[in-house]
N, C-alpha and C positions, 0 to 999 in steps of 0.2 A: 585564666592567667595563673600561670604556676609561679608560688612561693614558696621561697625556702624557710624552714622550719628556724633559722635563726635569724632570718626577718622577721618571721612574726614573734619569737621572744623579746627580740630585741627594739620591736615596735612599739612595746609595751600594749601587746594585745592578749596575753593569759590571765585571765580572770580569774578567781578563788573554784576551784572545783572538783571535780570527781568522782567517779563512781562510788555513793553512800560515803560513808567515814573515810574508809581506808585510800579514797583519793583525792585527798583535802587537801589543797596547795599550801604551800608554807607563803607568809604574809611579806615576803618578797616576791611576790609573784612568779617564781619557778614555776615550771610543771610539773606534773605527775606523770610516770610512765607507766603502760598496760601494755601486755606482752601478751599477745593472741597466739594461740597454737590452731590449725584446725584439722583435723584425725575425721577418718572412719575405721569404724567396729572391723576389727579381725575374723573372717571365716570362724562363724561357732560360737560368735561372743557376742554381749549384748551387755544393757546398763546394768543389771547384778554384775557383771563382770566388773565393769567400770568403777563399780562402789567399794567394792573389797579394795581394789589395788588402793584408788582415793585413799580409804581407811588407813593402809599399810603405809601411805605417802604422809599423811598425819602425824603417826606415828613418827616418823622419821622426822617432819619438821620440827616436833615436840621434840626429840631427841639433840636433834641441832640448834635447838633453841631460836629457832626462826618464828620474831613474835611481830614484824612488822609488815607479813605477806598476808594477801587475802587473795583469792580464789573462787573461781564460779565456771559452772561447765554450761554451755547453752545449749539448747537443743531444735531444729528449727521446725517452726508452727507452718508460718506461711514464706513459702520461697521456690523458688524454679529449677530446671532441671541443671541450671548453672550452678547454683549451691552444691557442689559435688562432695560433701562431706557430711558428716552422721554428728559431730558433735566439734563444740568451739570447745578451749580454754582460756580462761583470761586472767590472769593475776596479776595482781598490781600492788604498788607499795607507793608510800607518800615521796619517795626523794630516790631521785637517780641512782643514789650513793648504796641506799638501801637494796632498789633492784641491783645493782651490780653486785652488792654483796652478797645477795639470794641465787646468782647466777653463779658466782663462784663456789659455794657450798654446795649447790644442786652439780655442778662439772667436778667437783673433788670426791664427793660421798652419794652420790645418786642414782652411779652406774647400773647396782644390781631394781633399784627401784625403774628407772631407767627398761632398761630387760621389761621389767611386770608392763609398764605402761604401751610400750610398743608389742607387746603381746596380745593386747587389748585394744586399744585405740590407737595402729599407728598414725604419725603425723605428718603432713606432706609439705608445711607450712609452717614458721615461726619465724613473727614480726614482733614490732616494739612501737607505739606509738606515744604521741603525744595528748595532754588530755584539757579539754578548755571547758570550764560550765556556767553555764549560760542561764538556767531555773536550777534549782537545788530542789528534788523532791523532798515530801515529809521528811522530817524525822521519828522513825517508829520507835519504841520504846524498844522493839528488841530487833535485832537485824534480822527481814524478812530470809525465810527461807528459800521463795520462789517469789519471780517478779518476772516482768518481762520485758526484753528490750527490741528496739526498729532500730537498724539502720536505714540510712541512704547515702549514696554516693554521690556528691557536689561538686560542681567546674565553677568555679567565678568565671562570670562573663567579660568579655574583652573589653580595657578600658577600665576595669572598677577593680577594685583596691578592697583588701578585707578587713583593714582598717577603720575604712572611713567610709564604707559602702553596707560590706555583710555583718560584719559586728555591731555595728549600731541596728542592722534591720533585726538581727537574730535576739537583739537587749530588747527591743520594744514588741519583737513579736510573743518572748518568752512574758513579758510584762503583761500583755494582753491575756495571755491563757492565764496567766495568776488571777487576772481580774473577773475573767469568765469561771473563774474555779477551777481550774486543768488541777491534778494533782500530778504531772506529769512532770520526769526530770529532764533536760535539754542539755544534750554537749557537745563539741565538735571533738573529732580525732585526728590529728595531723600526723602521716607517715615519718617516722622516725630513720627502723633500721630493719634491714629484712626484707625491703617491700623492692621497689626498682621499675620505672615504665608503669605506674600509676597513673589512669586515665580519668582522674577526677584528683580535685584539692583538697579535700578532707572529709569525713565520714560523720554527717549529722546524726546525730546517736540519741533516740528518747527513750525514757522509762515509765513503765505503768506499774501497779502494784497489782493489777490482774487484768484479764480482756474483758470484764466489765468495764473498767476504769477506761480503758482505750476506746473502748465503744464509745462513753459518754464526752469522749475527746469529739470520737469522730462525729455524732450526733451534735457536737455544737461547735464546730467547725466554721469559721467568717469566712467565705471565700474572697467576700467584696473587702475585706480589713486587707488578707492575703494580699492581695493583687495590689493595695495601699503600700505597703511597707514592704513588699518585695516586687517595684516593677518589674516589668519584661525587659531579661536582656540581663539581670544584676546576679541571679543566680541559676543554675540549672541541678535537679536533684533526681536521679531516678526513684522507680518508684522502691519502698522499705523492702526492707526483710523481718522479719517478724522473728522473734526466738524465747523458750521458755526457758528462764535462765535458774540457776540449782546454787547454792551457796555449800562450797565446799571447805570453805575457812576463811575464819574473819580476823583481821589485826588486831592487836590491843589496842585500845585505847589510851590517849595521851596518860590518863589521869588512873590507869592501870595500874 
């Protein structure tokens, strides 16, 4: 059952969350927006390629004084011959107003940065989503370098309501992995802008801090809990995509 994205804000169904710091909701429960790109490597180029222009793009946000973007390139581990792409991007910022502001400095002053990046990883693809969290991974003392992230793709079943149905299974199923130790982060992603003919409701999104950690997910696994708090019929998710994700820049901090 498809809903619209200001149904579910206005449901009061966005919980405090986001990818590490830089996608902490503000205590009105807004959301946080992430803006995926997704590119393959140009004829000749590879990830040294990819790092310098990053670097030069650095530069450039340092120059503009863009201190409330953070960024990460994923690269995928486990996925099929549908994943038609060599590399995601994802940056995100704590409040709308912020992305919108990062989108107009990057369309005013970007162009030639712009040039480098499509030299390198053109992109065939740029969406904007919405972001909802569910488990909050650790907090590391210093912002991991690499971590890793799964999606899946999710349809609510006909008949149920993500309010009152997958929300309360996805609080209690995240609850349960806290209790089994999961060090794992859990969050939905709701299509924003960009996307169009979306054939799932939103994109359950977990995080490991490495594929030991996931293993020891997967090795303690409750199927019989599963099938408790997510009957047949309430949710459908195909299977992940797996991705080894790179931190390309991190926001300041409130207290910066």
């Amino acid at each position: 059952m498809k809903k619209t994205l200001l149904t579910l804000l206005t449901g009061g169904l966005v919980f405090a969350g986001g990818i590490n710091t830089a996608m902490a909701q503000d205590d009105d429960g807004s959301a946080s927006p992430l803006e995926i790109y997704t590119c393959s490597y140009a004829d000749g180029k590879g990830p040294a390629d990819l790092d310098k222009v990053v670097a030069n793009w650095n530069k450039w946000a340092d120059d503009q004084g863009v201190t409330d973007y953070s960024a990460w390139t994923m690269t995928p581990v486990f996925f099929s011959s549908e994943q038609d792409f060599d590399v995601i991007w994802l940056g995100a910022t704590k409040t709308g107003k912020s992305m919108g502001a990062a989108q107009d400095t990057w369309l005013a002053t970007g162009g030639k940065l712009a040039d480098e990046f499509n030299s390198v990883i053109p992109c065939d693809s740029h969406s904007m989503s919405a972001v909802v969290q569910f488990k909050a991974p650790p907090e590391p003392e210093d912002p991991p370098s690499n971590f890793v992230l799964d999606f899946s793709d999710c349809t609510i079943g006909d008949g149920k309501h993500f309010s009152t149905d997958v929300a309360p299974a996805l609080k209690a199923w995240s609850k349960l992995r806290e209790e089994q130790g999961s060090t794992a982060g859990m969050w939905a992603l709701f299509p924003v802008y960009g996307g169009g003919g979306e054939k799932y409701d939103f994109k359950f999104v977990v995080s490991h801090g490495n594929y030991s950690e996931m293993g020891a997910d997967f090795d303690s696994y409750d199927s019989a809990k599963a099938r408790e708090i997510f009957p047949y019929g309430m949710l459908d998710c195909d299977s992940s995509r797996s991705y080894m994700v790179t931190s390309r820049r991190q926001a300041e901090s409130a207290d910066e």
